[in-house]
Residue frames relative to the residue before (quaternion, step in Angstrom):
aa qw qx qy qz dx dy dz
X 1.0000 0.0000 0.0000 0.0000 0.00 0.00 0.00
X 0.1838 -0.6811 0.6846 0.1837 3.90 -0.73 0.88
X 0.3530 -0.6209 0.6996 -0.0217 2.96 -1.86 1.21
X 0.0506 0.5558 -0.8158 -0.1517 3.33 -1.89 -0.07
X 0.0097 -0.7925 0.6096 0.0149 2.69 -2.16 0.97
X 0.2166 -0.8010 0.5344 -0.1610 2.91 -0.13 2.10
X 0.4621 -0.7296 0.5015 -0.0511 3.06 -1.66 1.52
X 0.1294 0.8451 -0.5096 0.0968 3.92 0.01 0.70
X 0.3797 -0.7979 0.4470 -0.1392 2.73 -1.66 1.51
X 0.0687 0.9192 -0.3839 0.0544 3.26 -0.16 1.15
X 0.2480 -0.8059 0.5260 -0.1115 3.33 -0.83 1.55
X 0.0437 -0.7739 0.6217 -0.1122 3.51 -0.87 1.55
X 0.1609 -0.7087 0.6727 0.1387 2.93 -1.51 0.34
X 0.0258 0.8677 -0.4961 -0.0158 3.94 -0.38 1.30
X 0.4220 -0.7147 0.5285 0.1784 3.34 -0.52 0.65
X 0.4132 -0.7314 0.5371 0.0771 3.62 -0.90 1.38
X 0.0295 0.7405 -0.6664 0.0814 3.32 -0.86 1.32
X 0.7439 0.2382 -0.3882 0.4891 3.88 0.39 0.15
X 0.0847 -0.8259 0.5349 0.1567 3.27 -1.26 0.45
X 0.3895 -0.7853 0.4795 0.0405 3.69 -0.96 1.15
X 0.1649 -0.7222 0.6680 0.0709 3.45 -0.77 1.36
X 0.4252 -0.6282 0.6185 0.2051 3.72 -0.80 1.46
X 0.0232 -0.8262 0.5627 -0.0134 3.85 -1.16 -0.30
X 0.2026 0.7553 -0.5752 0.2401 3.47 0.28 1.59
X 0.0789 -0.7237 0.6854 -0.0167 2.85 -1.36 1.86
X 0.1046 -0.7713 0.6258 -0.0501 3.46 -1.14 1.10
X 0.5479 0.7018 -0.4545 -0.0274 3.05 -1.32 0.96
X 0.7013 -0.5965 0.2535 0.2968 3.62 -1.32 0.57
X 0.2075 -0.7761 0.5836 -0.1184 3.55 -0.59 0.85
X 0.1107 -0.6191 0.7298 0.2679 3.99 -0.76 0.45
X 0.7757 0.3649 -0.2915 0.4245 4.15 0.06 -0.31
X 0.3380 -0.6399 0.6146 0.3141 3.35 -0.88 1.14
X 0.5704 0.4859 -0.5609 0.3520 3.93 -0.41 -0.07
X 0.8170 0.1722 -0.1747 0.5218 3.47 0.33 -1.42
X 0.3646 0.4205 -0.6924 0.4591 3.77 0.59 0.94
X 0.5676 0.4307 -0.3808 0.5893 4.22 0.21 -0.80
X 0.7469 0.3374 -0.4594 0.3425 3.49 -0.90 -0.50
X 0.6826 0.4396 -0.2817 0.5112 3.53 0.60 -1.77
X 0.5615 0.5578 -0.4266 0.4377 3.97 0.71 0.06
X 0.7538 0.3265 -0.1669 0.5453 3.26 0.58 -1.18
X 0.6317 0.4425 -0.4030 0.4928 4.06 0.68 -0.11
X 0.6555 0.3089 -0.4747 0.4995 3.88 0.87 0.05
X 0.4299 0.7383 -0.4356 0.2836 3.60 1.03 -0.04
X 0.7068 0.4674 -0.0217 0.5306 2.67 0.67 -1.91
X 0.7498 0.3175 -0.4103 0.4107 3.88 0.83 -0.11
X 0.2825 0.7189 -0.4198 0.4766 3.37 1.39 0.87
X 0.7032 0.4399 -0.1054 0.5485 2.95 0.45 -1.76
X 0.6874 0.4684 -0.3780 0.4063 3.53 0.41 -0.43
X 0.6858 0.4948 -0.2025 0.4937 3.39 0.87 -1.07
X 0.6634 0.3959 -0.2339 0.5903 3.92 1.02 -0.74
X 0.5125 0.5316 -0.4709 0.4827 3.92 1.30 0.31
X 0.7574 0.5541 -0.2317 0.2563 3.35 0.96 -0.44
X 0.5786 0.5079 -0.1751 0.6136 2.80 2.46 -0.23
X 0.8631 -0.2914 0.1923 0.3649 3.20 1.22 0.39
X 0.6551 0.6859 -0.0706 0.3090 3.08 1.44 -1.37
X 0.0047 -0.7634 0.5319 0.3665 3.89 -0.33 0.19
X 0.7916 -0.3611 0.2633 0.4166 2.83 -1.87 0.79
X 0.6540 0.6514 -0.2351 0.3045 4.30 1.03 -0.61
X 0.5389 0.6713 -0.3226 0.3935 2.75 2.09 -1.33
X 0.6873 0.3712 -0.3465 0.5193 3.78 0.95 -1.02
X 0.2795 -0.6872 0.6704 -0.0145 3.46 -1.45 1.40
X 0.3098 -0.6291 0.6866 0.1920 3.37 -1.25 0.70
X 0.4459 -0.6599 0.6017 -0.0613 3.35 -1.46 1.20
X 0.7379 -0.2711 0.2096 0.5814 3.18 0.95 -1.24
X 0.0024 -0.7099 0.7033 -0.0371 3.70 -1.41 0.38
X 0.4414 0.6747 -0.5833 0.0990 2.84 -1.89 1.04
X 0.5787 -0.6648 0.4559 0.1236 3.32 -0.99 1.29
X 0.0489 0.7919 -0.5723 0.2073 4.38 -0.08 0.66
X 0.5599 -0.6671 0.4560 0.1831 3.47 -0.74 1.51
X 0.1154 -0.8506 0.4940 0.1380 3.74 -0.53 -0.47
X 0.1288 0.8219 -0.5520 -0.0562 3.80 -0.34 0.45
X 0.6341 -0.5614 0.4955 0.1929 3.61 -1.27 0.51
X 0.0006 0.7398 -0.6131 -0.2770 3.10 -1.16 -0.52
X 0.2434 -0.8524 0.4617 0.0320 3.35 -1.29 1.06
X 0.0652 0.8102 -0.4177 -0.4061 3.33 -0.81 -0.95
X 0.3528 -0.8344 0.3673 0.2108 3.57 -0.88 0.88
X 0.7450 -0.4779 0.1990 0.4207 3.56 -0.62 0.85
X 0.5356 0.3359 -0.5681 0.5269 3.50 0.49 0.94
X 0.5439 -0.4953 0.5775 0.3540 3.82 0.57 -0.15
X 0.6473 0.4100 -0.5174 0.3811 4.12 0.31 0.77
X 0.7618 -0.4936 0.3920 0.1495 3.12 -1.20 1.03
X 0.4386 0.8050 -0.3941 0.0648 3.67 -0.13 0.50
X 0.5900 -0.5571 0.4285 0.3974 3.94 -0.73 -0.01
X 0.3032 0.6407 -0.7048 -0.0279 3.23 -1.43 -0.30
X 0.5768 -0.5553 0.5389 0.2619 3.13 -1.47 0.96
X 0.2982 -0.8310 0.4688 -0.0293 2.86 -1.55 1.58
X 0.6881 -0.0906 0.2232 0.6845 3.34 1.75 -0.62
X 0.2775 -0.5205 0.7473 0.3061 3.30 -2.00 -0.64
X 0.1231 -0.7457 0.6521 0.0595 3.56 -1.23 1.23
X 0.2448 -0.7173 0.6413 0.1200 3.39 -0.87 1.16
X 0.2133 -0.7251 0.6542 0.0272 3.55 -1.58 0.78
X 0.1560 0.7517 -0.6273 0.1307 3.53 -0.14 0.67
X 0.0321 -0.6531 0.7561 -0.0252 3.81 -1.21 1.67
X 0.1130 -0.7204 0.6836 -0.0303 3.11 -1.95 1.35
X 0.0397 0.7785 -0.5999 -0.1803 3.23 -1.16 0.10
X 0.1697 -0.7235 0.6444 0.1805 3.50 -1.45 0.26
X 0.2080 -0.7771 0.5889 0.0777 3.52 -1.35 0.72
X 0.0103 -0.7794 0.6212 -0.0809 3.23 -0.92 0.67
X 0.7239 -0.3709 0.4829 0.3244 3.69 -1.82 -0.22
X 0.3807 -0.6983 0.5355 0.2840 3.53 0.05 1.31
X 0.1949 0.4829 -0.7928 0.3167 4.02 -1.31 1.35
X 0.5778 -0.5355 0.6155 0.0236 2.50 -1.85 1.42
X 0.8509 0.1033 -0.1804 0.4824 3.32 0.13 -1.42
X 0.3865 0.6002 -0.5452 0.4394 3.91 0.65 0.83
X 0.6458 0.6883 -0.1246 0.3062 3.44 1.26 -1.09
X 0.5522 0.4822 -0.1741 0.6575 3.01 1.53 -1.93
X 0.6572 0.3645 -0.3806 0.5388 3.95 -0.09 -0.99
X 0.6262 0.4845 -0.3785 0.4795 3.87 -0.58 -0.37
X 0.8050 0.2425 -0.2194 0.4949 3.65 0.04 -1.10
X 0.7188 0.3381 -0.4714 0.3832 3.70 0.74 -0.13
X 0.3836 0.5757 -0.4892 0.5312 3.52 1.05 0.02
X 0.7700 0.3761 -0.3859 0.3416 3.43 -0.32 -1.02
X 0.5879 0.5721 -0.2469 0.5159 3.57 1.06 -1.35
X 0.7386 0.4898 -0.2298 0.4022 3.55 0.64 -0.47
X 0.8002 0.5421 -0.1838 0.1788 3.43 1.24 -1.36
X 0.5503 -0.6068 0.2778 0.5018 3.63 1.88 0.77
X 0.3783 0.6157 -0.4864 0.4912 3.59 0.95 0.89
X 0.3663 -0.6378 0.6361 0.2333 3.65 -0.69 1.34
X 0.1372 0.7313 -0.5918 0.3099 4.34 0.19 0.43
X 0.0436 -0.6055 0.7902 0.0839 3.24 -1.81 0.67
X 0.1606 -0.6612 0.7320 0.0344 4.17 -1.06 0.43
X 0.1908 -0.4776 0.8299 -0.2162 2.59 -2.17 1.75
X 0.2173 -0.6581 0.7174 -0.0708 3.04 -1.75 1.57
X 0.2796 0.6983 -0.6550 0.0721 3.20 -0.83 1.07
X 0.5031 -0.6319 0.5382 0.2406 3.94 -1.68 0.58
X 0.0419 -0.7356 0.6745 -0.0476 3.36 -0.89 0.75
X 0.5882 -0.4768 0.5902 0.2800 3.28 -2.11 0.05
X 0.5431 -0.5421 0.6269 0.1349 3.62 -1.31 0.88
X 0.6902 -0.1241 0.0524 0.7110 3.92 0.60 -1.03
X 0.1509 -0.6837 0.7086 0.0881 2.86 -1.23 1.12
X 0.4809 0.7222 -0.3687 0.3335 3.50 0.62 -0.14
X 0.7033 0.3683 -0.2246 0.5650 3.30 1.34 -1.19
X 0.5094 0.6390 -0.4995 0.2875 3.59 1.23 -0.42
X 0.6904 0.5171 -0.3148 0.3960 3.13 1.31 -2.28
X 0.7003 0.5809 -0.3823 0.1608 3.93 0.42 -0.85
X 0.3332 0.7232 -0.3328 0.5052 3.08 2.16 -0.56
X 0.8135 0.1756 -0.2613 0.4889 3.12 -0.26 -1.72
X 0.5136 0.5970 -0.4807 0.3857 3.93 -0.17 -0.46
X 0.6784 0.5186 -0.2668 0.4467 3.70 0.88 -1.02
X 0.5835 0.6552 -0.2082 0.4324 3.59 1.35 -1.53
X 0.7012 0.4765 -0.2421 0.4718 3.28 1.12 -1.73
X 0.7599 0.2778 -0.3320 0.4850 3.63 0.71 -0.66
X 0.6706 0.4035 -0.5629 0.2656 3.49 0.11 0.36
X 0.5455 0.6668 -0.3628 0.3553 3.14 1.73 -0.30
X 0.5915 0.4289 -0.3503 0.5861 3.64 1.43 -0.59
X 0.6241 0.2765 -0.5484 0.4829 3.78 0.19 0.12
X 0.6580 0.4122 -0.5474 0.3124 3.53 -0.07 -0.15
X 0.4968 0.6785 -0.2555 0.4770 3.26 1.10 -0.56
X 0.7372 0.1566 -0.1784 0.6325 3.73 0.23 -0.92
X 0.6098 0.3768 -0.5799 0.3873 3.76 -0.08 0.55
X 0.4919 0.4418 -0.4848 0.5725 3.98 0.71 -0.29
X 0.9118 0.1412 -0.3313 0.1975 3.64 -0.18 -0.64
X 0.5722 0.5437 -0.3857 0.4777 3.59 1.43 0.75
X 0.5551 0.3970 -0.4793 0.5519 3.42 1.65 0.32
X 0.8369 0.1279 -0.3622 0.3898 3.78 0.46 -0.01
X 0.5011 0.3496 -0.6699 0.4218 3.11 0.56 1.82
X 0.5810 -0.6638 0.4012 0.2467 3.60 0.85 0.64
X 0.5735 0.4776 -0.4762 0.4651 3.41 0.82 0.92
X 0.4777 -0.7484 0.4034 0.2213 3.57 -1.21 0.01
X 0.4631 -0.7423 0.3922 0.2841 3.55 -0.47 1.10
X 0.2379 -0.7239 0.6458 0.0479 3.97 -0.50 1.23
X 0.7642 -0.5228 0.1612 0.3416 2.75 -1.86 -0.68
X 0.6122 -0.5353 0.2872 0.5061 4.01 -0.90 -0.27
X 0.3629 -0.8182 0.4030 0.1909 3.05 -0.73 0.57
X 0.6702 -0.1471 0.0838 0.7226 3.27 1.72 -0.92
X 0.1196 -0.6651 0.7253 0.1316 3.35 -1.33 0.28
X 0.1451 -0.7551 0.6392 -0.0139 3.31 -1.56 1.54
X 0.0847 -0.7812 0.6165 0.0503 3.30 -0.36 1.67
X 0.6319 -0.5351 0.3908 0.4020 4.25 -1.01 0.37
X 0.1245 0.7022 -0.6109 -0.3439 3.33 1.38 -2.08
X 0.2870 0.6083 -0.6971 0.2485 4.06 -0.12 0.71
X 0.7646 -0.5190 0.3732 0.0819 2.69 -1.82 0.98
X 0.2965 -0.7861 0.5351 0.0889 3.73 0.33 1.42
X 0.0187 -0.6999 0.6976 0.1522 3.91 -0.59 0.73
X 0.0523 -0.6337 0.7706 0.0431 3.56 -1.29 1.60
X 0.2521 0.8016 -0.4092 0.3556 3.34 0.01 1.42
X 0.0923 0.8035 -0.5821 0.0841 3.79 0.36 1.20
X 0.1115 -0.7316 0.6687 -0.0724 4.01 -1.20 1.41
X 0.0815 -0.8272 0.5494 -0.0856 3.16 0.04 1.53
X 0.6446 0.3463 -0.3159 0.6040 3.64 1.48 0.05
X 0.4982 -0.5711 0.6157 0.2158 3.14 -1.57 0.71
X 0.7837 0.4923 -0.0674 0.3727 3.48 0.46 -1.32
X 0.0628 -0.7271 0.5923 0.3415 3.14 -1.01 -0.60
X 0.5966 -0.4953 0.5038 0.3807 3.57 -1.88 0.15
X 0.1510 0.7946 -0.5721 -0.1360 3.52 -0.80 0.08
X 0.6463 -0.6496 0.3532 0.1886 3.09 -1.49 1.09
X 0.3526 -0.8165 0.4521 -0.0680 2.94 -1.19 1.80
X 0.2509 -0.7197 0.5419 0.3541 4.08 0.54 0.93
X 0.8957 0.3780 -0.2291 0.0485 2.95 -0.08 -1.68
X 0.3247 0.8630 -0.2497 0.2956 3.07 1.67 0.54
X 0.0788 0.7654 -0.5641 -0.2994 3.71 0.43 -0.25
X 0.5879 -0.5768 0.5663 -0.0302 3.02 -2.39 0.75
X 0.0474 0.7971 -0.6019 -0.0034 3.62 1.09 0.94
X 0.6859 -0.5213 0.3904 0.3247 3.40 -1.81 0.41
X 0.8379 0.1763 -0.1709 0.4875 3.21 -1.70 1.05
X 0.4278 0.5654 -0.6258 0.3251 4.31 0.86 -0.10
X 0.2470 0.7427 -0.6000 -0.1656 2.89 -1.94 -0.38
X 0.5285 -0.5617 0.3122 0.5547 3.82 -0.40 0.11
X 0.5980 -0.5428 0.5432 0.2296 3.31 -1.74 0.31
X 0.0017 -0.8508 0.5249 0.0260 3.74 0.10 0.86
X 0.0452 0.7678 -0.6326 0.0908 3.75 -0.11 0.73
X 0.4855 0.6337 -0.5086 0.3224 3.59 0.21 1.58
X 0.2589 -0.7798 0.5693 -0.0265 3.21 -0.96 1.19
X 0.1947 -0.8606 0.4508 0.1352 3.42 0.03 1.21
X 0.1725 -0.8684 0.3935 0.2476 4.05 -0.69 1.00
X 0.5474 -0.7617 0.1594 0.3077 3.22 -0.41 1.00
X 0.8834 -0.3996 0.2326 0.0770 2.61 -1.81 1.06
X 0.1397 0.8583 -0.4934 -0.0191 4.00 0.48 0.98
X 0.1470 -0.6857 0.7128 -0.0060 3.80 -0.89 1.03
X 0.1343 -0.6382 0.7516 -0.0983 3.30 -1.50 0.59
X 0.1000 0.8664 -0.4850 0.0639 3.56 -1.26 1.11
X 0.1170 -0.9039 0.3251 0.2523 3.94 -0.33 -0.25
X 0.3498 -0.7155 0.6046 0.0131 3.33 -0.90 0.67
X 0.0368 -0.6978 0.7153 -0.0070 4.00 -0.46 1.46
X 0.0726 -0.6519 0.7548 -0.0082 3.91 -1.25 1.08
X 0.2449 -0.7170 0.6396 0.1300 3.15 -1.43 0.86
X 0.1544 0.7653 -0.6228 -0.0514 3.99 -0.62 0.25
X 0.9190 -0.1275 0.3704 0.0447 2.60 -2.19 0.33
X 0.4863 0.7050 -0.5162 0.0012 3.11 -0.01 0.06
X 0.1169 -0.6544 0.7408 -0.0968 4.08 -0.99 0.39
């Protein structure tokens, strides 16, 4: 049986409609208990502060977590270089998602920034269903390889049959727009009068992804 195998490419453009505040609190501790506690008490003043906007305590997901010895370097009174253990540093990354709004945003991030949580925050724009994005493009890629193998089996004079297989990657589509470099990091000494928040004048531009799709067919 003779075969072609033809490669196709597919290219979207998706407009962001939810937007996601990352959330990474870190910190040092010489006791593993109160490195855990002080972990789980800036948690929970998240969650407290994002209860007030609406949020359940569920809306905020954990990303990652994890707990990593630490040591110093010193030197001791002969003048040689040496280590000693400095603590336990917890890492804890969240994110919340929501309905892309500006001024919901500003109010949210100065709260957070505000709410005595040792925390840095990222803003990035994402897709609501990515699923329906990926089927789009996935769809593009394969009509682009049939358009593709019909130019080259009409001008090699043979005739396109049936498929034989279709090889999709499934890799991991980033619908993900990071219009900041930086991040915001929380300030204690700030107070938090009522109803403030920052001024967010950002328009996220949308989101391009690109994929492929190899089909084998038939040919006769």
């Amino acid at each position: 049986m003779r075969t072609i195998r033809v490669t196709g490419k597919g290219q979207i453009k998706v407009r962001p409609d939810t937007t996601r505040i990352t959330m990474t609190l870190d910190g040092l501790h010489r006791d593993y208990g109160e490195t855990l506690r002080r972990s789980a008490e800036e948690t929970e003043t998240l969650k407290d502060v994002l209860s007030a906007f609406g949020f359940e305590r569920a809306d905020l997901k954990t990303l990652s977590f994890s707990v990593d010895t630490e040591y110093e370097n010193y030197q001791d009174q002969n003048g040689v270089y040496r280590q000693r253990f400095a603590g336990y540093r917890f890492r804890h990354v969240l994110k919340l998602e929501f309905e892309s709004d500006n001024e919901r945003l500003g109010r949210i991030l100065y709260a957070l920034a505000n709410c005595g949580a040792k925390a840095e925050f990222r803003i990035s724009y994402t897709v609501k269903d990515p699923e329906a994005a990926k089927n789009l493009l996935l769809g593009k890629a394969e009509a682009d390889a049939k358009e593709k193998a019909a130019v080259l089996t009409q001008a090699g004079g043979v005739a396109l049959r049936e498929i034989q297989s279709i090889d999709y990657s499934w890799g991991e589509i980033d619908f993900e727009y990071r219009p900041m470099n930086g991040a915001i990091r929380a300030d204690r000494s700030m107070s938090m009068p009522e109803a403030a928040g920052y001024d967010m004048d950002i328009e996220p531009d949308d989101i391009a992804v690109s994929d492929t799709v190899t089909v084998v067919w038939e040919i006769g």
